[in-house]
N, CA, C and O atoms as a GROMACS GRO file, in nm:
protein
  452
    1UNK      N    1   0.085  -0.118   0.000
    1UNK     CA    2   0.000   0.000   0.000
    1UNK      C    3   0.090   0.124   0.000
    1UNK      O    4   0.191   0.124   0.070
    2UNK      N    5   0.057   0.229  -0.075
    2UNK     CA    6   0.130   0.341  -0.089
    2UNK      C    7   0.136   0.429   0.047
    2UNK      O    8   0.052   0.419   0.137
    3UNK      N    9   0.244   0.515   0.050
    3UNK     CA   10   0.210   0.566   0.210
    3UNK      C   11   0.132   0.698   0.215
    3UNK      O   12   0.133   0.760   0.322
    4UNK      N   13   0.061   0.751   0.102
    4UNK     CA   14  -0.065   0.815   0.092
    4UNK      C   15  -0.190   0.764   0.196
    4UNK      O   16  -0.259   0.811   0.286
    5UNK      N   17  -0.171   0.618   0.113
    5UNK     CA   18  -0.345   0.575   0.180
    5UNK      C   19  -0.307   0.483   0.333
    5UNK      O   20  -0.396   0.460   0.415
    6UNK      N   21  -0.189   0.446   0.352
    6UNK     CA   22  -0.160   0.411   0.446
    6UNK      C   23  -0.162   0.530   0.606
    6UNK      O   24  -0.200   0.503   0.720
    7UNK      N   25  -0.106   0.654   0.552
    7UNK     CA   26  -0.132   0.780   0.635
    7UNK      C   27  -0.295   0.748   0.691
    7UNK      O   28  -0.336   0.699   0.796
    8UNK      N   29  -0.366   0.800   0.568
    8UNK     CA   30  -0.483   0.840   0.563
    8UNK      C   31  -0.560   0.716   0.666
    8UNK      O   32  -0.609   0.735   0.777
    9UNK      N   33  -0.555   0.645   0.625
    9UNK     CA   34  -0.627   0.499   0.738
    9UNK      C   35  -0.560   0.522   0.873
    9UNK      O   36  -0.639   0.532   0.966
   10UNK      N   37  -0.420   0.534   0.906
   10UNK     CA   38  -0.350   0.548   1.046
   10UNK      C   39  -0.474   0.663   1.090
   10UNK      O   40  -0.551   0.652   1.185
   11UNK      N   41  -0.467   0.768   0.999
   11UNK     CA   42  -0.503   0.888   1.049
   11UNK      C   43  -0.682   0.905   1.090
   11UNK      O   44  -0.742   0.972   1.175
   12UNK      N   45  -0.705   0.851   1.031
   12UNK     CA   46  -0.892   0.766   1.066
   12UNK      C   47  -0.918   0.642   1.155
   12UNK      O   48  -1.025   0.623   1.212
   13UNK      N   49  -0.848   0.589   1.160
   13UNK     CA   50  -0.842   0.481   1.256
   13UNK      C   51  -0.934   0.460   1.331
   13UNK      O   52  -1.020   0.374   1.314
   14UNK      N   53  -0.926   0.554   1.444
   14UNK     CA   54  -0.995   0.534   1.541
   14UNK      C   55  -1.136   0.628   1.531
   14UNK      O   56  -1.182   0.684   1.631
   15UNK      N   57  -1.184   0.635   1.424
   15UNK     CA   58  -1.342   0.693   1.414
   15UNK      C   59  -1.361   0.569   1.302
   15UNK      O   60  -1.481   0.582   1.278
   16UNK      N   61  -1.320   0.470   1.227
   16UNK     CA   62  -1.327   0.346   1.175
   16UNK      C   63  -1.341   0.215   1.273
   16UNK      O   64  -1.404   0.112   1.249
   17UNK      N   65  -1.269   0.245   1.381
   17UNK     CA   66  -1.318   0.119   1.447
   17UNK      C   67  -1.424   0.125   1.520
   17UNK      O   68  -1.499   0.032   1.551
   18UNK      N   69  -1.432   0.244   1.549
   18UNK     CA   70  -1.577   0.286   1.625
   18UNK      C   71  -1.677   0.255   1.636
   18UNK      O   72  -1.750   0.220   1.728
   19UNK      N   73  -1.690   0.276   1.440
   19UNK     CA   74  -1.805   0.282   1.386
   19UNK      C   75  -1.854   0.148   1.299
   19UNK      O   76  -1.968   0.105   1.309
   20UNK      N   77  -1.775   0.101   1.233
   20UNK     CA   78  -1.775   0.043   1.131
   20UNK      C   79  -1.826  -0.172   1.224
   20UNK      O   80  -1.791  -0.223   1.331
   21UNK      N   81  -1.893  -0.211   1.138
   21UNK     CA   82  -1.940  -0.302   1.159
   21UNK      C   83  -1.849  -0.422   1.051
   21UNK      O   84  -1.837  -0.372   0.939
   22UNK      N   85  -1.803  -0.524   1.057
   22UNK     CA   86  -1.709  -0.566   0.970
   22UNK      C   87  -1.777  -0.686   0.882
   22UNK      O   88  -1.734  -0.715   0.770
   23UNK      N   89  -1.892  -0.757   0.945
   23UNK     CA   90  -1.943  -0.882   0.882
   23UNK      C   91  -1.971  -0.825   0.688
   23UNK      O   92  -1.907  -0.890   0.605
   24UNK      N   93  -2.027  -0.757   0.656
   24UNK     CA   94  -2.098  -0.706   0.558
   24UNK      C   95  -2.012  -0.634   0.479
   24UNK      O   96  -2.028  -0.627   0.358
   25UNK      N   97  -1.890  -0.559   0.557
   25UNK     CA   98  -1.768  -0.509   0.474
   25UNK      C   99  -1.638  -0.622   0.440
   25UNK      O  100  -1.548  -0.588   0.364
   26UNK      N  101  -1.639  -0.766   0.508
   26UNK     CA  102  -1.554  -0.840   0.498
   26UNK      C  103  -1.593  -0.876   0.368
   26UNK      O  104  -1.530  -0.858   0.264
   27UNK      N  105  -1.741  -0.948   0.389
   27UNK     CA  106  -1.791  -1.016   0.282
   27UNK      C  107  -1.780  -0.956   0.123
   27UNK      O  108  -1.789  -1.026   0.022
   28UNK      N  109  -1.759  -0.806   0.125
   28UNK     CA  110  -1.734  -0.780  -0.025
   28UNK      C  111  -1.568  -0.790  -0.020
   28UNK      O  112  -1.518  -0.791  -0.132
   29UNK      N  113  -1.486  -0.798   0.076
   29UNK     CA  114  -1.381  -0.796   0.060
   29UNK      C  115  -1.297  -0.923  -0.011
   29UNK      O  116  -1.210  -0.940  -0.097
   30UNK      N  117  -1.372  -0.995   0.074
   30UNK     CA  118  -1.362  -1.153   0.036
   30UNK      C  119  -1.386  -1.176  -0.119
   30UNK      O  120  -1.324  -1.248  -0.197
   31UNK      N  121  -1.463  -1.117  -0.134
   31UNK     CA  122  -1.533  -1.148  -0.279
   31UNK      C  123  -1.475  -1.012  -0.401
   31UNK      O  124  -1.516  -0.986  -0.515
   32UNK      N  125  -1.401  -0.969  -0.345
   32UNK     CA  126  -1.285  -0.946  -0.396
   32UNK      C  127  -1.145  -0.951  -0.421
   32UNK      O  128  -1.066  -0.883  -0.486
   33UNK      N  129  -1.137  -1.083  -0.329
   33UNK     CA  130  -1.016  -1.128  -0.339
   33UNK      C  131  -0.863  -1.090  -0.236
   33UNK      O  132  -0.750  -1.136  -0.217
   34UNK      N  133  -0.939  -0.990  -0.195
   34UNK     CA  134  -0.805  -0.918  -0.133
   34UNK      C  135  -0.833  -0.945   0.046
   34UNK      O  136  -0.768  -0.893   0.137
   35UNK      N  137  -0.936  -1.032   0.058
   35UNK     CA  138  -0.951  -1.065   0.223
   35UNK      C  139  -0.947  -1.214   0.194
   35UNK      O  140  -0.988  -1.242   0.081
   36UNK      N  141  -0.895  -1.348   0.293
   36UNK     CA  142  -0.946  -1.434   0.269
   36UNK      C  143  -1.035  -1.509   0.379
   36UNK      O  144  -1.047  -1.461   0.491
   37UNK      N  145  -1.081  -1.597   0.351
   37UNK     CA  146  -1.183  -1.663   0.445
   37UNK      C  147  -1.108  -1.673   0.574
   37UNK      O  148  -1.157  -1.623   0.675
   38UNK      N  149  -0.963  -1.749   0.579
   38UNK     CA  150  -0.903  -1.740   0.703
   38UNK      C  151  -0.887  -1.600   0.800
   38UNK      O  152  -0.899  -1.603   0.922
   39UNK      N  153  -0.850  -1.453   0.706
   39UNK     CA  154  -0.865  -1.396   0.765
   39UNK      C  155  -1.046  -1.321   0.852
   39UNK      O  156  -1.086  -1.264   0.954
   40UNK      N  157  -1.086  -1.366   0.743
   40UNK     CA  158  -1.259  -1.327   0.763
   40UNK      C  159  -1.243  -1.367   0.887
   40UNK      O  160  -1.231  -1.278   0.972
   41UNK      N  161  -1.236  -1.540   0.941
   41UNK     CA  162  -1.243  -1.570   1.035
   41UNK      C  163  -1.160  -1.549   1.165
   41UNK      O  164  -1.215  -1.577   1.271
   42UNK      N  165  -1.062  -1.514   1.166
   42UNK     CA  166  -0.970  -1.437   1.233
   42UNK      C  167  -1.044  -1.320   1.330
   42UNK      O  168  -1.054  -1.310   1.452
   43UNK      N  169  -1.092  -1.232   1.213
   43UNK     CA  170  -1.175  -1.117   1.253
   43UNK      C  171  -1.303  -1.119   1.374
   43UNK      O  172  -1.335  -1.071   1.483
   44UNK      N  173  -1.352  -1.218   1.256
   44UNK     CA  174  -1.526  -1.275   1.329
   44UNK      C  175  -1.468  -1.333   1.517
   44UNK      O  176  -1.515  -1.293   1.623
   45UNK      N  177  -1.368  -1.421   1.499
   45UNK     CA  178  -1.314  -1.443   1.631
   45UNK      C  179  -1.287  -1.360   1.713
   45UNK      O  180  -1.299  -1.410   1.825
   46UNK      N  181  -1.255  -1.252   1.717
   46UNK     CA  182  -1.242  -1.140   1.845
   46UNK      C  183  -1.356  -1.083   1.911
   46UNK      O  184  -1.466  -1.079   1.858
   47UNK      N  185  -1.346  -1.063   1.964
   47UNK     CA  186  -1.443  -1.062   2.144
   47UNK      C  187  -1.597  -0.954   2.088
   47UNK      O  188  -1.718  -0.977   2.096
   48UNK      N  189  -1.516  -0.828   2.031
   48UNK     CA  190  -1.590  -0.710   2.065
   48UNK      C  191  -1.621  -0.629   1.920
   48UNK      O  192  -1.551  -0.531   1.946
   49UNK      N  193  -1.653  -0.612   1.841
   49UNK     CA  194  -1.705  -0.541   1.731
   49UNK      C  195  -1.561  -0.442   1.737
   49UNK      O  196  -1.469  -0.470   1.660
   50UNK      N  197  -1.545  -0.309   1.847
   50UNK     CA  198  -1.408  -0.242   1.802
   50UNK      C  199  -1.269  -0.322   1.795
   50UNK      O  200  -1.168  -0.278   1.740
   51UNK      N  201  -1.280  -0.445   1.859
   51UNK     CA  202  -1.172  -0.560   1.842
   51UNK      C  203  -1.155  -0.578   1.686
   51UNK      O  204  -1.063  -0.530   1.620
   52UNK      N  205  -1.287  -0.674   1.625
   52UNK     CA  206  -1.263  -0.692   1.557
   52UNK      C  207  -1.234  -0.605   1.417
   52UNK      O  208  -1.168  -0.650   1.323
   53UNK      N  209  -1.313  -0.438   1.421
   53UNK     CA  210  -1.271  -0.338   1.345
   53UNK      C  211  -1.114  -0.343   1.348
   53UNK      O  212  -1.040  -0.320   1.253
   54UNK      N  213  -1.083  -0.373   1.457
   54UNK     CA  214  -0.917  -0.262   1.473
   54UNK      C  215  -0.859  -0.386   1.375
   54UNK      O  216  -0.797  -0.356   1.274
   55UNK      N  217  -0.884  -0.537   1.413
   55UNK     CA  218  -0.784  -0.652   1.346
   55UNK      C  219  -0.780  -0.650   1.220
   55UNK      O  220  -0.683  -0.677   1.149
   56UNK      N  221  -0.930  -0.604   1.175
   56UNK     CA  222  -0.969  -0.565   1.002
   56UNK      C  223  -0.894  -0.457   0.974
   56UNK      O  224  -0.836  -0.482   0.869
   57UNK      N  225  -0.863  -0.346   1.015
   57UNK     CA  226  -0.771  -0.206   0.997
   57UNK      C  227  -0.588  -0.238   1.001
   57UNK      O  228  -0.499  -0.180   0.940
   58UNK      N  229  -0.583  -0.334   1.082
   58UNK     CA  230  -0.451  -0.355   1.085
   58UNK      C  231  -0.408  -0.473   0.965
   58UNK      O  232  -0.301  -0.466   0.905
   59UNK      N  233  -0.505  -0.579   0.942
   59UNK     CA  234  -0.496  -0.634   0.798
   59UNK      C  235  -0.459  -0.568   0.699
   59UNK      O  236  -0.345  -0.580   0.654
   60UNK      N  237  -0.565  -0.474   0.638
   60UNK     CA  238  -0.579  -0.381   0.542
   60UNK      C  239  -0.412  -0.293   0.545
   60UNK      O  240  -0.334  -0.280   0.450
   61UNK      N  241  -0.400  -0.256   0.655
   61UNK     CA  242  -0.267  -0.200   0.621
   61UNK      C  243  -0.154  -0.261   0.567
   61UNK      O  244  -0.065  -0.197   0.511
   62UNK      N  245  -0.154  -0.397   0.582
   62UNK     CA  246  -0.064  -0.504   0.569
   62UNK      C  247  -0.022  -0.533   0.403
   62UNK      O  248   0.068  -0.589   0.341
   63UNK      N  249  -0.165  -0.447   0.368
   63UNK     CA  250  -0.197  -0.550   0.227
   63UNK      C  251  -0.182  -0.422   0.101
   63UNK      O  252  -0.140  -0.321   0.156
   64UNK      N  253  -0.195  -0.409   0.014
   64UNK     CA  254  -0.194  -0.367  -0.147
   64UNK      C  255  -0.293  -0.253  -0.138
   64UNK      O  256  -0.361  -0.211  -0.045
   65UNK      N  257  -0.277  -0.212  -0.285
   65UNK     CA  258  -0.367  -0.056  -0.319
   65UNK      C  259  -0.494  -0.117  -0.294
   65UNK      O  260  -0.571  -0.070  -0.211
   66UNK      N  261  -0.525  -0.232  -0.371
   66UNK     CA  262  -0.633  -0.291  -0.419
   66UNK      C  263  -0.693  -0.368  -0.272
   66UNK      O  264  -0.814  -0.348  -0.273
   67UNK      N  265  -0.670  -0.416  -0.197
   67UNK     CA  266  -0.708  -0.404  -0.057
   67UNK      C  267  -0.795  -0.278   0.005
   67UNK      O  268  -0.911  -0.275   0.049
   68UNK      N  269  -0.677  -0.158  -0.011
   68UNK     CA  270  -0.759  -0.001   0.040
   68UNK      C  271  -0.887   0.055  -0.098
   68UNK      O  272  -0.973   0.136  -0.064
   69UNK      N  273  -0.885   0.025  -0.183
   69UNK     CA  274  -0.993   0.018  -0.286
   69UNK      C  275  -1.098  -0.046  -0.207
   69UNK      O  276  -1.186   0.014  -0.146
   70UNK      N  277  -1.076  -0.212  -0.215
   70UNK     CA  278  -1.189  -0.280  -0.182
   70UNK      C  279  -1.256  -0.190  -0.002
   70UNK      O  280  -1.367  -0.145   0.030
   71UNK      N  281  -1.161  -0.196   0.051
   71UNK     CA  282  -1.238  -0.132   0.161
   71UNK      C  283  -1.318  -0.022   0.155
   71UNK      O  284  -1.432  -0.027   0.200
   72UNK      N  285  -1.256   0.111   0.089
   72UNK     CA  286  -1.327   0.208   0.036
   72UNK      C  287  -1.457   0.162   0.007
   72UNK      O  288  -1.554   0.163   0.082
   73UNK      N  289  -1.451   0.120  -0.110
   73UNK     CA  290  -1.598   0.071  -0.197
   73UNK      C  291  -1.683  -0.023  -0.099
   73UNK      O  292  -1.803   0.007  -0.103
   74UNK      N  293  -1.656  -0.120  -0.019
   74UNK     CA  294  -1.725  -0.151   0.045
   74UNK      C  295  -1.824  -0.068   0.171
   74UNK      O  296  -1.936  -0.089   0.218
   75UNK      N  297  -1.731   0.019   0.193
   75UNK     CA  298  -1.794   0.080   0.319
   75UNK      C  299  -1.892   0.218   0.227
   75UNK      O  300  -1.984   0.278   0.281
   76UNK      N  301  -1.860   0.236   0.127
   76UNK     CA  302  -1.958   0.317   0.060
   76UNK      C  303  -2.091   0.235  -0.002
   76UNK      O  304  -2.207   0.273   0.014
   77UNK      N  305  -2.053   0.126  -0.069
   77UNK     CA  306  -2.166   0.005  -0.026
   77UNK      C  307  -2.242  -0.055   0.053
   77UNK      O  308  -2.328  -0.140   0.030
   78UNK      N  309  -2.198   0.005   0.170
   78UNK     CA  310  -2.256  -0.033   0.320
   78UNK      C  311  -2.306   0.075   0.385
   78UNK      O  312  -2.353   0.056   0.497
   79UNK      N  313  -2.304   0.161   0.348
   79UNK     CA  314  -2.413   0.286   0.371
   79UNK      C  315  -2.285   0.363   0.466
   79UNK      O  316  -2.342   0.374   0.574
   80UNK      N  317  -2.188   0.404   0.480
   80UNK     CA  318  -2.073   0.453   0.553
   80UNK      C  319  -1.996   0.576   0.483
   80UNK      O  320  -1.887   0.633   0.492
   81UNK      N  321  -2.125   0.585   0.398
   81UNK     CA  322  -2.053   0.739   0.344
   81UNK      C  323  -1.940   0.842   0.402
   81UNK      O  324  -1.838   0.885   0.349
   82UNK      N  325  -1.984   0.859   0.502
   82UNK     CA  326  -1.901   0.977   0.588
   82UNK      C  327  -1.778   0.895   0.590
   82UNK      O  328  -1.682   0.955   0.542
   83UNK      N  329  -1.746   0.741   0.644
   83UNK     CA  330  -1.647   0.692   0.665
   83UNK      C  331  -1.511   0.679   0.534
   83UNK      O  332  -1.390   0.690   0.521
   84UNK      N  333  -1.642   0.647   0.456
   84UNK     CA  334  -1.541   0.682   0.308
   84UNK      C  335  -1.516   0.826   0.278
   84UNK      O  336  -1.426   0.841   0.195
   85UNK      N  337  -1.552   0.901   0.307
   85UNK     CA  338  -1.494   1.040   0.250
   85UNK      C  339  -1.386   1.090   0.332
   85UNK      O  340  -1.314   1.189   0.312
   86UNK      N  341  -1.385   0.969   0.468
   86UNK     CA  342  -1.236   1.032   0.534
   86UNK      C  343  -1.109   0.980   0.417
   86UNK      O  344  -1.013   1.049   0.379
   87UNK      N  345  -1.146   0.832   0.373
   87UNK     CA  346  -1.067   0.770   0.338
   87UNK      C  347  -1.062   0.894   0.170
   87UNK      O  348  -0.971   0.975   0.159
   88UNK      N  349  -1.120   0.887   0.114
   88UNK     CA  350  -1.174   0.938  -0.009
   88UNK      C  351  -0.990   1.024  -0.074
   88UNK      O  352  -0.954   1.005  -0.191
   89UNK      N  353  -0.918   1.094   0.007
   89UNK     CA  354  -0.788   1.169  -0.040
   89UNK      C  355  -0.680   1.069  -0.073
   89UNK      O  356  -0.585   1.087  -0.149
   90UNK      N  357  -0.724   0.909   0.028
   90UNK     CA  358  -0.608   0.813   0.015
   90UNK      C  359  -0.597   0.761  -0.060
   90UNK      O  360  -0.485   0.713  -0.080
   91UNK      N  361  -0.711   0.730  -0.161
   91UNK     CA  362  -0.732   0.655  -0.283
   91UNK      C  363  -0.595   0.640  -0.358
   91UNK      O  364  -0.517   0.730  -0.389
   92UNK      N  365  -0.587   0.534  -0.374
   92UNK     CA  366  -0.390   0.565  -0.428
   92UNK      C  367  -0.493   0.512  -0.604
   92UNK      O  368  -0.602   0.458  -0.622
   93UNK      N  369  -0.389   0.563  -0.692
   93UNK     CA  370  -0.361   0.572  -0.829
   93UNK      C  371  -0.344   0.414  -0.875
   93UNK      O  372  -0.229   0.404  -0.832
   94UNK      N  373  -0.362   0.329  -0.910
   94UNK     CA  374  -0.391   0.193  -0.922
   94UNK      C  375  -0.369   0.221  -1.113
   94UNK      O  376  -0.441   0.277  -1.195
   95UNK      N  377  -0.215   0.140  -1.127
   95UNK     CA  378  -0.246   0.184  -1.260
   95UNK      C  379  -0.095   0.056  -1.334
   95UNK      O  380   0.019   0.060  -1.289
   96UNK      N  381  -0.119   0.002  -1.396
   96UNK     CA  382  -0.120  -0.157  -1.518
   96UNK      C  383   0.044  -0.096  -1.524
   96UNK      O  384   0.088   0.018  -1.507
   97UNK      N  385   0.104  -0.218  -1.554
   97UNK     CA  386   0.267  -0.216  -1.587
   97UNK      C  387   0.202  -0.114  -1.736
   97UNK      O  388   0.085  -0.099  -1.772
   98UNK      N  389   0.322  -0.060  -1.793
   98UNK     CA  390   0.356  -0.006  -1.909
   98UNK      C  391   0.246  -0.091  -2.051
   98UNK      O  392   0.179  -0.046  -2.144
   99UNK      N  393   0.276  -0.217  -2.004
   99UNK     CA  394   0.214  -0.309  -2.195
   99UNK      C  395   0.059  -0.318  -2.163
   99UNK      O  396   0.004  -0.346  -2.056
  100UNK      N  397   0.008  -0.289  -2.275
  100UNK     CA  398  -0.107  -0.239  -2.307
  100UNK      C  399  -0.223  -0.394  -2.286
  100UNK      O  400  -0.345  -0.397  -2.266
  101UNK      N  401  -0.135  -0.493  -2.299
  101UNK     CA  402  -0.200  -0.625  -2.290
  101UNK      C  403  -0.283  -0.650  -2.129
  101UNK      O  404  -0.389  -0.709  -2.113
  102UNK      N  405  -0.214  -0.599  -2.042
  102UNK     CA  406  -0.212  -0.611  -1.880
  102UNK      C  407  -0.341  -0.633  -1.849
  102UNK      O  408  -0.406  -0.530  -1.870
  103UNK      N  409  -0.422  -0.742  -1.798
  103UNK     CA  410  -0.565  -0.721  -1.713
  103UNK      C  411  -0.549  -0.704  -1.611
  103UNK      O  412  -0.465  -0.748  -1.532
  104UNK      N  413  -0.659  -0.611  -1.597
  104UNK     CA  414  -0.736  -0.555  -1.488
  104UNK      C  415  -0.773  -0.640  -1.390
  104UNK      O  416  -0.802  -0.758  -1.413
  105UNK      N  417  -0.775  -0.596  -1.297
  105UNK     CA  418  -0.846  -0.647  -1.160
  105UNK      C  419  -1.015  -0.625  -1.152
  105UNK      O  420  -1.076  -0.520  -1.174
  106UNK      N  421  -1.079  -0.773  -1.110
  106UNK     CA  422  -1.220  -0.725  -1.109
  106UNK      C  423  -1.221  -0.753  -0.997
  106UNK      O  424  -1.158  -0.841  -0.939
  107UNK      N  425  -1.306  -0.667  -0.952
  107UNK     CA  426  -1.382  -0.623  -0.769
  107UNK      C  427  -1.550  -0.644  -0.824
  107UNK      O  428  -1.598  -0.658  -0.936
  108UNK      N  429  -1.615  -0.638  -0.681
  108UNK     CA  430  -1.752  -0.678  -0.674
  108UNK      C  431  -1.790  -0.536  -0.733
  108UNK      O  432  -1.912  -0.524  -0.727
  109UNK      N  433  -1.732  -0.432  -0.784
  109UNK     CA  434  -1.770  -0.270  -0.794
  109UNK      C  435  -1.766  -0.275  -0.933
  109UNK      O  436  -1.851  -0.210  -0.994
  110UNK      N  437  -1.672  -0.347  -1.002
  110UNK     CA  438  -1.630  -0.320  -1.154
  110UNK      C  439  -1.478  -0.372  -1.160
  110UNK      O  440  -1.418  -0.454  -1.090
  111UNK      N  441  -1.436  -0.287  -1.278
  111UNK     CA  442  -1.290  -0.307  -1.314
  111UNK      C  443  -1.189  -0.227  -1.255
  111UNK      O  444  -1.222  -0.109  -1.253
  112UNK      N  445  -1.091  -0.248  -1.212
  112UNK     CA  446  -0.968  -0.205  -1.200
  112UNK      C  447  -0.847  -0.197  -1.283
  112UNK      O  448  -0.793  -0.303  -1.315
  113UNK      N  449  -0.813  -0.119  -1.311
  113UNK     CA  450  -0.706  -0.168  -1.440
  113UNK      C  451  -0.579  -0.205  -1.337
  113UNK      O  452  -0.473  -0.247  -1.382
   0.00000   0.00000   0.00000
């Protein structure tokens, strides 16, 4: 993950774990590839809803542009508007080696190049 969107999540953090409910934001994550079931379950295992936000936040940091995408889009999918417009400046630039051949990444949202 670029250290744009990596800032930007440190820097929201803690009004993300607050708030954010993870069952319904995992599940598009998953189904985008960039969460997997082991970690799903990882998550679901901790005690307390801000538990398991924070373990989902500290994943996500761990992981790729396309990780902080899927989260974005999910939580704007999940009715968390406000939560995405913190994130909304971190959006990193997601963009194909040089050769024109390169596919895209598909998410539950669309394409990614």
């Amino acid at each position: 993950m670029d250290a744009k969107s990596r800032n930007c999540l440190l820097q929201h953090k803690a009004a993300l774990e607050k708030d954010i409910k993870t069952p319904y934001i995992m599940d598009h994550m998953v189904g985008d590839g960039v969460l997997t079931t082991l970690e799903e379950e990882e998550v679901r295992n901790e005690s307390t809803q801000q538990k398991r936000a924070a373990l989902l936040i500290k994943m996500i940091l761990k992981k790729d542009n396309y990780c902080y995408i899927s989260f974005y889009n999910a939580l704007l999918h999940e009715g968390y508007k406000d939560l995405a417009a913190l994130l909304q400046d971190g959006i990193p630039v997601v963009s194909s080696s040089s050769d024109k051949d390169s596919v895209g990444r598909i998410t539950t949202y669309g394409l990614y190049p």
